[in-house]
N, C-alpha and C positions, 0 to 999 in steps of 0.2 A: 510438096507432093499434092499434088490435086484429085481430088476426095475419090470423084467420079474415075479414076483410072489407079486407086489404094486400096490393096488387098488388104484384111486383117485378117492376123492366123491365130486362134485361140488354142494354144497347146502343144510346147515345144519341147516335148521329149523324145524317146529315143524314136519312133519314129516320124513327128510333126519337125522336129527339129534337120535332120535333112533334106525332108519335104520343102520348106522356109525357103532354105538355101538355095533347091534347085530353083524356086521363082524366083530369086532376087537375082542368081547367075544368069537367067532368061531377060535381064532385063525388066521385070516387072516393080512396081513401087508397091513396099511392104512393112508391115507393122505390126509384130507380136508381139505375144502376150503370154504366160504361164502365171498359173497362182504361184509356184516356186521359184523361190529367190535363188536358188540353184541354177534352176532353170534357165532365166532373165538372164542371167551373171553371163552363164555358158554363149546363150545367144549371143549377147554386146560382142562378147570377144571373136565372137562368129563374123562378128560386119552388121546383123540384121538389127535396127531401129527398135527399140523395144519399148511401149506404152507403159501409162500409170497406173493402167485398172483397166477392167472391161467396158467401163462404159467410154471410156478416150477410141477405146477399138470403135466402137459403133457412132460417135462423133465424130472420125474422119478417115472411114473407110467405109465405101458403099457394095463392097463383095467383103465378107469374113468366112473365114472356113474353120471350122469346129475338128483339134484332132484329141479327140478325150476318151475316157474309159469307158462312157456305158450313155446311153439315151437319159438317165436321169442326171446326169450330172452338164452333159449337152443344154440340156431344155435348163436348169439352175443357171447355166452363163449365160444364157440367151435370155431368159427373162422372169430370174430370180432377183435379188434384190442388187440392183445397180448393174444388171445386166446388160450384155452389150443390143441386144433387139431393141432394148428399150430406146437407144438414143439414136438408131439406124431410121433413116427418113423412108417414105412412100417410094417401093420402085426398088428397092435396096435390096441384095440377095446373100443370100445364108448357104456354105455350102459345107453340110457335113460328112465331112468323112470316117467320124468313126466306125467301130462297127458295135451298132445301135439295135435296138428291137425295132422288128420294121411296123409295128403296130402303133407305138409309140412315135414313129416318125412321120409316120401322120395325123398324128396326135397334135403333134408340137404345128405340121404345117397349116391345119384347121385357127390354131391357137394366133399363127400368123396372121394368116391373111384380111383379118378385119384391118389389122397395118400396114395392109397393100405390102409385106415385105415376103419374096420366095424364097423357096427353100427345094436344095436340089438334096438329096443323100448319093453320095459317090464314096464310100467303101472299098477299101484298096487290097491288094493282092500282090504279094514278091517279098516280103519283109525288108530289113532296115538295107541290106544288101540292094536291093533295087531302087529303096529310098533314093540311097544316097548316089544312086548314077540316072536317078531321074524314069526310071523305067517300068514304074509298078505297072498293074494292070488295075484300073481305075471304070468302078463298075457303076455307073449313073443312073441315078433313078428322078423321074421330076419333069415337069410341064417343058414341051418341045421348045418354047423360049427360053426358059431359065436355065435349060440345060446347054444349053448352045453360048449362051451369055458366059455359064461356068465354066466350058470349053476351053475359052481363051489362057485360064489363070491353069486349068487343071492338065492343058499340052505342056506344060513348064515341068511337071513330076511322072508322068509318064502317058499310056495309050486308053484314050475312055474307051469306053465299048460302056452303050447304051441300054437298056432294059425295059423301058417303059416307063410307068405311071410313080409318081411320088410310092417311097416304102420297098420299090422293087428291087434297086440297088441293095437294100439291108438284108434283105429277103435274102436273094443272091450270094448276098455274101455269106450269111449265115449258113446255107445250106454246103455251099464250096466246103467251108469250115468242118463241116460232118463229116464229109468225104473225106476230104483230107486228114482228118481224125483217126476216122474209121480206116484207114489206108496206113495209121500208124500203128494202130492198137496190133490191125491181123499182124503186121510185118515184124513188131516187136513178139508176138505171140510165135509166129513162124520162126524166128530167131530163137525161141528159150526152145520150143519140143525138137528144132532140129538139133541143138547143142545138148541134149540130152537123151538122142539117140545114138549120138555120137557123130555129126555133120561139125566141121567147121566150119564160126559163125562167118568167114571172110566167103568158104564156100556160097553157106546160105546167101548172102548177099549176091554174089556175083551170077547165082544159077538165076535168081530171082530177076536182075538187070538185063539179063537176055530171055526173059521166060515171058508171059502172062502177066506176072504176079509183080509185073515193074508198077511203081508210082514215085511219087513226089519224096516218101516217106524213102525207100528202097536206094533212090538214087542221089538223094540229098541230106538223106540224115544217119543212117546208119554207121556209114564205117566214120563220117564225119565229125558227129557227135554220139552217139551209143556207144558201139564196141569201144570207144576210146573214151568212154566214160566221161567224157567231159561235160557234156548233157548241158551244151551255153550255145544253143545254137538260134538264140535272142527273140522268142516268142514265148512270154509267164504262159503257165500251163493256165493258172487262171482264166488267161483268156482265153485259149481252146475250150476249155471247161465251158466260160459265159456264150461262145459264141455255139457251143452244140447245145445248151440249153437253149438259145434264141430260135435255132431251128426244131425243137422239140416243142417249144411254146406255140410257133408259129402252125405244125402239124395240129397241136389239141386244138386250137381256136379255128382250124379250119372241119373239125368234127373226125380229124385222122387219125390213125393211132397202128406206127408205122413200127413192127417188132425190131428192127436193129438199132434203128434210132431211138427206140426207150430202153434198150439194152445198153449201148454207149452211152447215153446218160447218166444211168444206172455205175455201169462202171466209172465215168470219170467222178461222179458225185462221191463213190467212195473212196477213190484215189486222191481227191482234193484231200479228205479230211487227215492222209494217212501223210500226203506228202508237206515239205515245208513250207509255210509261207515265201514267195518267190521264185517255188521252183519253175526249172524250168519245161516245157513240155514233152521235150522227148525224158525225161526222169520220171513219163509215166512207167517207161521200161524198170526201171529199179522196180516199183510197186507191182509189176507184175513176175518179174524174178522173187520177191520178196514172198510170195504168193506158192 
């Protein structure tokens, strides 16, 4: 494979991992990487080429794209000890898509550029579900070259829709992420006061999908995953948690201080402590029946 046209993808799980795949079905030349042997194993058997460390990703692939749990763990593989930035040449591009603190992802792109290497933040939207048919909504943030360059590898998993300046994608996303939080919390809260006046919860739902009071949460998660308690509908609460914290950070550092969004924090912060490690995010509803 020849370097100049080898993607490296730093982190292949549940959803980097069918991310991987839909580039390599596109045709594109690809080379992952996970810290877990789990991980790697799963990929081989997948088809996908899988490297020795992080720094083989930055030796011979000149786009690597970052799918990890948080801006600091990001910024540790890219140029922590034996990181992959580190062995990535002048010209070379970084495209992270986790969902990262957007303050910090211009942190990391400052920390770059004395290396001549860019860095795009493109943040995704659809869960593992869209992953894996290539259709996320992929929210790009990053200098109009780098982003166009990233374009090519990022049409292989789903539709960019652009934002602006380096941070803005994280921004983005992060704030989506409240919404959509906040769009769970009312909807499970409307589901316990109506089931307690006596509404049935399949009612609740159904009047809600033809009313106003429709969203993401109403027509994708309730009878889906809540009323049927199955609450595995493959997003850790943890990261709803981190990523309305990142839009709560994002407000205080800009001098805001926005009441429902310190009130949802609020709430998931003490719902983390109540729920189990791993749950999953619609099993905020348990913790507010619990209640």
């Amino acid at each position: 494979m020849a370097r100049a046209q080898t993607t490296g993808f730093v982190g292949l799980g549940a959803m980097g991992l069918p991310m991987a795949k839909c580039i390599l079905a596109g045709g594109g030349d690809l080379i992952g990487y996970d810290v877990s042997q789990d991980a790697r194993e799963q990929a081989r058997a997948d088809g996908i080429p899988v490297a020795d460390g992080l720094g083989a990703i930055g030796r011979d692939c000149a786009t690597v794209i970052a799918m990890l749990p948080n801006a600091a763990i990001v910024r540790e593989a890219a140029l922590g000890d034996g990181g992959f930035a580190l062995e990535m040449q002048a010209g070379d591009l970084i495209v992270d898509m986790s969902s990262s603190y957007p303050s910090a992802t211009r942190a990391l792109g400052a920390e770059l550029e004395p290396r001549s290497i860019g860095l795009v933040d493109a943040p995704v939207s659809g869960g593992v579900g869209r992953a894996v048919k290539g259709t996320l909504a992929i929210i790009a943030g990053g200098g109009e070259r780098d982003v166009e360059r990233a374009e090519t590898v990022l049409a292989h998993m789903g539709k960019v829709h652009r934002v602006g300046a380096l941070g803005n994608g994280h921004a983005m996303k992060a704030l989506n992420n409240y919404v959509s939080a906040a769009g769970l919390v009312a909807a499970c809260e409307a589901l316990i006061v109506g089931e307690k006046f006596g509404l049935a919860p399949e009612t609740v739902v159904d009047i809600l999908n033809v009313s106003t009071g429709r969203n993401n949460s109403t027509e994708n998660k309730l009878k889906q995953f809540v009323l049927n308690r199955a609450f595995d509908a493959g997003f850790a609460f943890a990261l709803m948690q981190k990523d309305v914290r990142a839009a709560a950070d994002l407000s205080t550092e800009l001098g805001l201080d926005e009441p429902l969004l310190k009130d949802l924090t609020g709430l998931l912060d003490r719902a983390g402590e109540a729920l189990p490690a791993g749950a999953d995010h619609t099993s905020v509803f348990e913790w507010l029946e619990r209640r």
